[in-house]
C-alpha beads as a LAMMPS data file, in Angstrom:
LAMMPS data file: protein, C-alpha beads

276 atoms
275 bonds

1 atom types
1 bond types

-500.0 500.0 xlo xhi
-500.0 500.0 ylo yhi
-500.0 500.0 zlo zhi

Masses

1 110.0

Atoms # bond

1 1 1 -328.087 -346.559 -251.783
2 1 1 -327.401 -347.410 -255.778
3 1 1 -328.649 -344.952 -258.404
4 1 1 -332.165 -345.792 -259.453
5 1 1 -332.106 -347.246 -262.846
6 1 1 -333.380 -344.483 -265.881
7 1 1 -336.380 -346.063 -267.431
8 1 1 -338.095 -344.292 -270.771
9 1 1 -341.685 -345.544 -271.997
10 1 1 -342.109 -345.531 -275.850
11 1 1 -345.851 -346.001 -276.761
12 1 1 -347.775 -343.550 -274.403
13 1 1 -350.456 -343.085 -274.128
14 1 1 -351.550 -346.249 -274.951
15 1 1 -352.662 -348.499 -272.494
16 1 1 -350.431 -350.983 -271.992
17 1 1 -347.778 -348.294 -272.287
18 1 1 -349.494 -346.323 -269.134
19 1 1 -349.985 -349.371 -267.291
20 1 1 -346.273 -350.221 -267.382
21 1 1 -345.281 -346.515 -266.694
22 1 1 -347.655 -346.814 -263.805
23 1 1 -345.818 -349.692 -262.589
24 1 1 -342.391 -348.427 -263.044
25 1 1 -342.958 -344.833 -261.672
26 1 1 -343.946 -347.164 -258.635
27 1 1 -340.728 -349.654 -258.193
28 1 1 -338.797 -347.860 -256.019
29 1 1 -335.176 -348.639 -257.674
30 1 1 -336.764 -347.104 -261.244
31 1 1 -337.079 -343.465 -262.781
32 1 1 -339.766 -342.895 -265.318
33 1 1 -338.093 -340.388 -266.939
34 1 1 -339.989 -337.553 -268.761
35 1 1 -339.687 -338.718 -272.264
36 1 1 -341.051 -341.118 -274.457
37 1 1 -341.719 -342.278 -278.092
38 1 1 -345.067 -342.232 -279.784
39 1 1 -346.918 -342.536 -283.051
40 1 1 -347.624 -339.955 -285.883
41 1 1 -349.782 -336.729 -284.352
42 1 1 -349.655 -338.526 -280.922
43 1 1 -347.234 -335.860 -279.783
44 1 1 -347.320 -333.453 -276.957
45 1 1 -347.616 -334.758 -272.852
46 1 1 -349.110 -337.952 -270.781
47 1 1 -349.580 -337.512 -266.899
48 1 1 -348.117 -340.565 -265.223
49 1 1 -349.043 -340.143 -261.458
50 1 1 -346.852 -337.299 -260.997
51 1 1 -344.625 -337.500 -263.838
52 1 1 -345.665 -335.355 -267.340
53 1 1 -343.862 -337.676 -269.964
54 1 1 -343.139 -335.564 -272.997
55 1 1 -343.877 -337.708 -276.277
56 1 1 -341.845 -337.116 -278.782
57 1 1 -342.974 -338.591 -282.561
58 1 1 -341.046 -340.822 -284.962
59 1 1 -339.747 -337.985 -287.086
60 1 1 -338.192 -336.629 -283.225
61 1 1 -336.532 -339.576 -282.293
62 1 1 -332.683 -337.520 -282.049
63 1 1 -334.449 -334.858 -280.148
64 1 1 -335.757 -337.676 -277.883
65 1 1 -332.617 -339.183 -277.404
66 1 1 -330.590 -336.109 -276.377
67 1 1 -333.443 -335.502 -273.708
68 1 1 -333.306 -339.037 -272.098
69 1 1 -329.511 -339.118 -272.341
70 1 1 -328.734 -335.494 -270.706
71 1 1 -328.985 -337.488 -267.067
72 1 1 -326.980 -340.298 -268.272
73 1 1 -327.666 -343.724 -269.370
74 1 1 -331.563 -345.378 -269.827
75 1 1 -333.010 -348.581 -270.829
76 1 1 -336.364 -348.163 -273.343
77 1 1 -339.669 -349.932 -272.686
78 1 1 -341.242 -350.588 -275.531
79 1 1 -345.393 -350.749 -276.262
80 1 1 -345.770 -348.945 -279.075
81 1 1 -347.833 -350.407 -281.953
82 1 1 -346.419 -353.726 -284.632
83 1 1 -345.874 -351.420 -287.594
84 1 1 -343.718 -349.608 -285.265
85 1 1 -341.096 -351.628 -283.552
86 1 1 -338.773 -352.900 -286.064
87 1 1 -337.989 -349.142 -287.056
88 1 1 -337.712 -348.737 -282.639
89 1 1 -335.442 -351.511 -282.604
90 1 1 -333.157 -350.219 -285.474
91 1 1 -333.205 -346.522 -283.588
92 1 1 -332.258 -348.170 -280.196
93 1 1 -329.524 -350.384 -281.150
94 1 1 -327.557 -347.579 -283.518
95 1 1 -327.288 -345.675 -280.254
96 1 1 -326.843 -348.589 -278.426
97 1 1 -329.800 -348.068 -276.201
98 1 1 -330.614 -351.506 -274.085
99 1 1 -334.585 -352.054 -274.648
100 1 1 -337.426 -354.311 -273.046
101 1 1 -339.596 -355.283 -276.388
102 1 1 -343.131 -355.919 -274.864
103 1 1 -344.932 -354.811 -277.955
104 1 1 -346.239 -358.237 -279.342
105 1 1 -347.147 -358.846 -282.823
106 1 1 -344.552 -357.361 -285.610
107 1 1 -341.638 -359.454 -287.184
108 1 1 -339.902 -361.407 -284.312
109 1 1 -337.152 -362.973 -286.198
110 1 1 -336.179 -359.335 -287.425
111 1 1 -336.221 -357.983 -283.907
112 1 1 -333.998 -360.792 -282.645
113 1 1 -331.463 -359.967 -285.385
114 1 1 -331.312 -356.508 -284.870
115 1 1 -330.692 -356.830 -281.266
116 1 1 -328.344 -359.796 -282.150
117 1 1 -326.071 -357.794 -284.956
118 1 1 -325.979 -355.067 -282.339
119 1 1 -325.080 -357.532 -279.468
120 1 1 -327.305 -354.925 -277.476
121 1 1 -328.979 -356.101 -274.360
122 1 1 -332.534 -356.963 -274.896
123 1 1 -335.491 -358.914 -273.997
124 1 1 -337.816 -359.873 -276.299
125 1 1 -340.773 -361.485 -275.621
126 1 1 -344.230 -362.092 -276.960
127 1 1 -345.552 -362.535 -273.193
128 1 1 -344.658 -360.330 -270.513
129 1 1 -346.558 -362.034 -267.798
130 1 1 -344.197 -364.488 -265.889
131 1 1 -346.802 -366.935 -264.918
132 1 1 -347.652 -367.601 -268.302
133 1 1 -343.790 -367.871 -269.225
134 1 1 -343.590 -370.486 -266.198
135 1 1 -346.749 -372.122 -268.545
136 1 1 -344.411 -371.676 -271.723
137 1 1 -340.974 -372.923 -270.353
138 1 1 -342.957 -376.229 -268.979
139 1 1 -344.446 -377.015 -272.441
140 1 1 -340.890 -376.374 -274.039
141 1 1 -339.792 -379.049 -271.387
142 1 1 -342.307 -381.254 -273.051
143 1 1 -341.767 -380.609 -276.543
144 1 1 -337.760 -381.040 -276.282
145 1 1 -337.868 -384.147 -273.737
146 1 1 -341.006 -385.878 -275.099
147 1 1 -341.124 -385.065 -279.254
148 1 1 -344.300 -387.071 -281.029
149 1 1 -346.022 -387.683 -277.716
150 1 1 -349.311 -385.864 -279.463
151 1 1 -348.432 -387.513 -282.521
152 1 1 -352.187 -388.435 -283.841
153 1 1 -353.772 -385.277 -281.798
154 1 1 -355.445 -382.271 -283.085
155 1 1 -355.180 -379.114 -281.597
156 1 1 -357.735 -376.479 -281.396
157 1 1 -357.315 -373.274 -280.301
158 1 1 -359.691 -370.524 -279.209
159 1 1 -358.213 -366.490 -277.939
160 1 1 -360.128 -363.297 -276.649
161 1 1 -358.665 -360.023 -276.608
162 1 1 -359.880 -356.499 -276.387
163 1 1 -360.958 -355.151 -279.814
164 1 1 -358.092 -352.908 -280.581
165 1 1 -355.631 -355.960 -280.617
166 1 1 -355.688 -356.748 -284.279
167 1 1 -353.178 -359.586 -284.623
168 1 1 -352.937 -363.268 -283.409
169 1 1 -351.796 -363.254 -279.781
170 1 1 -348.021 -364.243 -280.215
171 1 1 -348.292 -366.539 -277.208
172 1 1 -351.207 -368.234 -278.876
173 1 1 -348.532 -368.564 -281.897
174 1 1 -345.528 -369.784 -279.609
175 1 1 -347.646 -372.602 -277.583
176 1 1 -349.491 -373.392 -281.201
177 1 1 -345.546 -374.164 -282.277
178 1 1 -344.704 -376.277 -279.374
179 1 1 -347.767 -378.789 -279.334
180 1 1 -346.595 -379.176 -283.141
181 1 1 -343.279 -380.036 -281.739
182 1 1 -344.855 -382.798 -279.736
183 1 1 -346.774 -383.588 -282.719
184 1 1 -350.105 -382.411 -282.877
185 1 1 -351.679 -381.548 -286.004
186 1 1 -352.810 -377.819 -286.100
187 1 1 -354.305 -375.613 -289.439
188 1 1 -355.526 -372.369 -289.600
189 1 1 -358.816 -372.990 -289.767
190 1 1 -358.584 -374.674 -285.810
191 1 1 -357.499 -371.043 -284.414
192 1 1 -360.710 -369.184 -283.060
193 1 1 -360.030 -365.309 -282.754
194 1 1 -362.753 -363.163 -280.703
195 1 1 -362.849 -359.448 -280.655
196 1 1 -366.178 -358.818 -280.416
197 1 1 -367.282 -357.625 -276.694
198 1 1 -370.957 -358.581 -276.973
199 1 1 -369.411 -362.300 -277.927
200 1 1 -366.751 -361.934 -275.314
201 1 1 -369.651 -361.234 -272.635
202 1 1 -371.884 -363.341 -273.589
203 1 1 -369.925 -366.560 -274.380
204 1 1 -367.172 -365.995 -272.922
205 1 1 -368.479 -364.386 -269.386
206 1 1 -365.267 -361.437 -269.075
207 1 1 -366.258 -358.955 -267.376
208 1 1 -367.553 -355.810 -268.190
209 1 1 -365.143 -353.783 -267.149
210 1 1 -362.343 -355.793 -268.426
211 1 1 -363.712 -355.718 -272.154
212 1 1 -361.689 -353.129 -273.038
213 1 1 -358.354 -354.879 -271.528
214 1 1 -357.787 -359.133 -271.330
215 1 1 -356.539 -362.246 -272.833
216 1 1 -357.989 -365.656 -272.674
217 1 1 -356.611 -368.400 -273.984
218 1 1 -357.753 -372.129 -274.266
219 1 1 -355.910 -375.029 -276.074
220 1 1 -357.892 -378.473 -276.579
221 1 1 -356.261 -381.469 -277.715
222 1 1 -358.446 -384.196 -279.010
223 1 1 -356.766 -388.051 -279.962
224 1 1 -358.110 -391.673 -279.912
225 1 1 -361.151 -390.388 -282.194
226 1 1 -362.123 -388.145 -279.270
227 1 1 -361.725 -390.537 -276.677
228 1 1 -359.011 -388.940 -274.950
229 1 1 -358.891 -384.532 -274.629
230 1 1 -356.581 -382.454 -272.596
231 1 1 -357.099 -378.746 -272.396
232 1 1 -354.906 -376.078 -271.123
233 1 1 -356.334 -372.217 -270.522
234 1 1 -354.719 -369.229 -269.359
235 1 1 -356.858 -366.505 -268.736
236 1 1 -356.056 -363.011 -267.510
237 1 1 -358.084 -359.702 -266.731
238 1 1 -356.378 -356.427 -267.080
239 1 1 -352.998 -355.159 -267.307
240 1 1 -351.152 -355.524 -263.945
241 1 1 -349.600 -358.696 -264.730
242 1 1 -347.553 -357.861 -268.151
243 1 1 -346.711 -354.450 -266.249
244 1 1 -345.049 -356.581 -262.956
245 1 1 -343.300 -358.562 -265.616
246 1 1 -342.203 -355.631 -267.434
247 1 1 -340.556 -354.531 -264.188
248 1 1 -338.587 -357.428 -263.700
249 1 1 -337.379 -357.064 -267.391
250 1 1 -336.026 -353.897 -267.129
251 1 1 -334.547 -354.971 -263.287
252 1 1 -332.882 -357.957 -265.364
253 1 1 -331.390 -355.624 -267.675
254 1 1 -330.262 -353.192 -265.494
255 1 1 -328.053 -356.110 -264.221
256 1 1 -326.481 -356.856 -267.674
257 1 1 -326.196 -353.563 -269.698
258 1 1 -322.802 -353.656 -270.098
259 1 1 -322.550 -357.124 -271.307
260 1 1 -322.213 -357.814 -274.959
261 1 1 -324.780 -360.837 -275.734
262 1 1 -324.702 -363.214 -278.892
263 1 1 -328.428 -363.018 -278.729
264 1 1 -331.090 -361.031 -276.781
265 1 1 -332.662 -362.554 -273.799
266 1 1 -336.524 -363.700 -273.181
267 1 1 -338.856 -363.617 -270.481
268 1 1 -337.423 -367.381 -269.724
269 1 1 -334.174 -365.530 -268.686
270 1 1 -335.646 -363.485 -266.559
271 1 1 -337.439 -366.215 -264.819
272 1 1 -334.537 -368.238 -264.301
273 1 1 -332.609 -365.009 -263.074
274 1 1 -335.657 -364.709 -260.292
275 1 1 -335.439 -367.915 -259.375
276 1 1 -332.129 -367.603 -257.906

Bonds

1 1 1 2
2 1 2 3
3 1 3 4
4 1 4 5
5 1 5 6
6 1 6 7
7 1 7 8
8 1 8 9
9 1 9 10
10 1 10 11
11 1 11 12
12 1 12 13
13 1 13 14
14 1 14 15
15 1 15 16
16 1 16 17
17 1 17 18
18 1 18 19
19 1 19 20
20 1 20 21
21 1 21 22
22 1 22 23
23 1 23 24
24 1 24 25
25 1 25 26
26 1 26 27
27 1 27 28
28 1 28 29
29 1 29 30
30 1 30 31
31 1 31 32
32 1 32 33
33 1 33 34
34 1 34 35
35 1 35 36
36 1 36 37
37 1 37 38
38 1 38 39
39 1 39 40
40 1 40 41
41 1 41 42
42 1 42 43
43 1 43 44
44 1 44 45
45 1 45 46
46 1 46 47
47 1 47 48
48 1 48 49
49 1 49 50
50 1 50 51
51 1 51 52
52 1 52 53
53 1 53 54
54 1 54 55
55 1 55 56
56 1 56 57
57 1 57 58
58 1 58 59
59 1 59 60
60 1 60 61
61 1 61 62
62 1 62 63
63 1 63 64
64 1 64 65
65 1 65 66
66 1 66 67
67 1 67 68
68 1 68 69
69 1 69 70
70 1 70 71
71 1 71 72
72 1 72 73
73 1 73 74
74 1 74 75
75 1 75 76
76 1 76 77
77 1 77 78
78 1 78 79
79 1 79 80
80 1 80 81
81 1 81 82
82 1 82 83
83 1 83 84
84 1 84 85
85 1 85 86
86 1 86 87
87 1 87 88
88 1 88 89
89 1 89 90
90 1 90 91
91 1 91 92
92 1 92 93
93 1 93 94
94 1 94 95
95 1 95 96
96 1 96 97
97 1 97 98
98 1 98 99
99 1 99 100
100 1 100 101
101 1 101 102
102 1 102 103
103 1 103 104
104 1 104 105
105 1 105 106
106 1 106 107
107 1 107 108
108 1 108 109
109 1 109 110
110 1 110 111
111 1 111 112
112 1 112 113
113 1 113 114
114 1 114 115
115 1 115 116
116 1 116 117
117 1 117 118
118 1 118 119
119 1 119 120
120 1 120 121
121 1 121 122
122 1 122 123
123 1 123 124
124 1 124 125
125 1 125 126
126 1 126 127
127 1 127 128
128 1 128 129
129 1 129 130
130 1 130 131
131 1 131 132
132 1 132 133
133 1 133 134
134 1 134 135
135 1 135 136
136 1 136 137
137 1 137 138
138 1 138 139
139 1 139 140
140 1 140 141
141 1 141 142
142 1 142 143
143 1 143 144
144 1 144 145
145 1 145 146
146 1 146 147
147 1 147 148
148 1 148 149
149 1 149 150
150 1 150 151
151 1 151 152
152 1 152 153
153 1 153 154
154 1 154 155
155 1 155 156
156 1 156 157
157 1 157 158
158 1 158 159
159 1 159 160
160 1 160 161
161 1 161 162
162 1 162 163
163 1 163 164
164 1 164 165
165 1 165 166
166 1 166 167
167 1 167 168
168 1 168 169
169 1 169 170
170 1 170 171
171 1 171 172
172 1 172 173
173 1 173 174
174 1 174 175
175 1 175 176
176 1 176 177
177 1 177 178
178 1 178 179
179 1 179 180
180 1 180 181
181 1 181 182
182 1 182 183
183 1 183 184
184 1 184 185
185 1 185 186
186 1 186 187
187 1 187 188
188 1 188 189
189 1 189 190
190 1 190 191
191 1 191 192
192 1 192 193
193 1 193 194
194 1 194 195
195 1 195 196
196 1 196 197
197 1 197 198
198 1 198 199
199 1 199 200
200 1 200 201
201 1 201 202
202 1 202 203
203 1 203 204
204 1 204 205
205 1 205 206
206 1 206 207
207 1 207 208
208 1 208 209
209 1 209 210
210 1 210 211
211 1 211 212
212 1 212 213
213 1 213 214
214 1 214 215
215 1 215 216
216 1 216 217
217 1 217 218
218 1 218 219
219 1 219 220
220 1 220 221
221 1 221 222
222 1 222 223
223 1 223 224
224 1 224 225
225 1 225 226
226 1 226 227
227 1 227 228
228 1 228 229
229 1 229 230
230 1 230 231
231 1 231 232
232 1 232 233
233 1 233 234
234 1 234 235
235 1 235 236
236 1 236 237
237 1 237 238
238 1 238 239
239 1 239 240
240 1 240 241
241 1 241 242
242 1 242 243
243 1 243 244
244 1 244 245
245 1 245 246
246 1 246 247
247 1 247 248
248 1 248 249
249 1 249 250
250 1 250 251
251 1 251 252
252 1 252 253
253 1 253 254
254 1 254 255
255 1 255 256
256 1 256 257
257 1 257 258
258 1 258 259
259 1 259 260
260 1 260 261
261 1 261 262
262 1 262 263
263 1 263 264
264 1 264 265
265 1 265 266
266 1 266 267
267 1 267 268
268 1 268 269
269 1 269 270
270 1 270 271
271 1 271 272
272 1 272 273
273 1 273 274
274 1 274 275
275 1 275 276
């Protein structure tokens, strides 16, 4: 039987962070190790089922290092916060560390280019959730096959997500992009952002218990003077799906660590890679 692969989890113990250490601490070919990355003053230990994961703060990063890299080589998970990753990203490609980027929000472009100058093995997504890829990769179909076939549309777009989420989703951003390519007409003002949770129960009927932990997405396109509409909604409750995704990420990369890529890979790689 192969080694497992050496997973660490930067961003305990927040909690998308703890739902993808859940998830890996559960794939049997993975080890959660006991280290991790966290904020300033978020130092000391997070249980993960029956792993303690020391958290070790910016200002530790070379003590972290030495830690995960005393059993030999790792891959990084990253959910820390958006002020945070480009100064991850820098850390993990001078020690040529291969990294899954889950964190969404921060500069993109700058994250690309670090793991690009470093020709590190990455992926770097602003959706974790495969599904939702499979959504993304279908609408890219559209937008490279079929440019201008909005043209004369508007597109409105409306997004819940738990209150602590402070930015634009970056999926909202990367379909927003792609309905431009086909030629819809999009401003500012037609993006509707909700974190509120007595709005999100009332108008939006989430759950209770998922206030704290969803995203729900609609897109409406309106031509013809509003005689013609198409709408397209992904909603999801929770946590488990970016976490599965986040699985297959690091699984992906654990196949290609050694490889030297031009540019570092998305969630659309991975997909393809799973389906055969």
């Amino acid at each position: 039987m192969s080694a497992r692969a050496r997973v660490a989890l930067s961003g305990l113990p927040g909690r998308m962070a703890a739902a993808a250490a859940k998830a890996i601490a559960a794939a049997e070919d993975l080890e959660l190790l006991p280290f991790g990355l966290t904020g300033p003053g978020m130092g000391g230990v997070a249980r993960v089922g029956a792993v303690e994961v020391r958290l070790y703060e910016p200002g530790q990063r070379e003590d972290f290092l030495a830690a995960a890299r005393a059993g030999g080589p790792f891959i990084a998970v990253d959910y820390t916060l958006p002020g945070a990753v480009a100064e991850n990203a820098r850390f993990y490609a001078a020690y040529r560390v291969p990294f899954v980027m889950g964190t969404t929000g921060g500069d993109r472009e700058e994250l690309i280019a670090i793991a690009s100058r470093a020709q590190l093995p990455a992926v770097i997504a602003p959706n974790m959730a495969l599904p939702i890829v499979a959504l993304t990769a279908m609408l890219e179909h559209g937008a490279g096959a079929y440019p201008g076939m909005l043209s004369g549309f508007r597109l409105k777009v409306r997004e819940s997500h738990q209150r602590g989420k402070a930015d634009t989703s970056g999926t909202a951003r990367a379909l927003i992009e792609l309905f431009r390519r086909m030629g819809a007409s999009f401003d500012e003002s037609d993006l509707a952002m909700c974190r509120d949770p007595e709005e999100q129960r009332r108008e939006w009927d989430i759950p209770k218990e998922h206030l704290g932990g969803h995203a729900y997405h609609t897109y409406e396109l309106s031509g013809y003077e509003g005689a013609l509409t198409l709408s397209f909604a992904h909603n999801v409750l929770g946590r488990a799906a970016y976490a599965a995704g986040t699985v297959h990420a690091v699984r992906f990369l654990t196949a290609r660590r050694l490889e030297r890529p031009e540019t570092p890979y998305t969630m659309m790689d991975v997909l393809r890679h799973l389906k055969g």
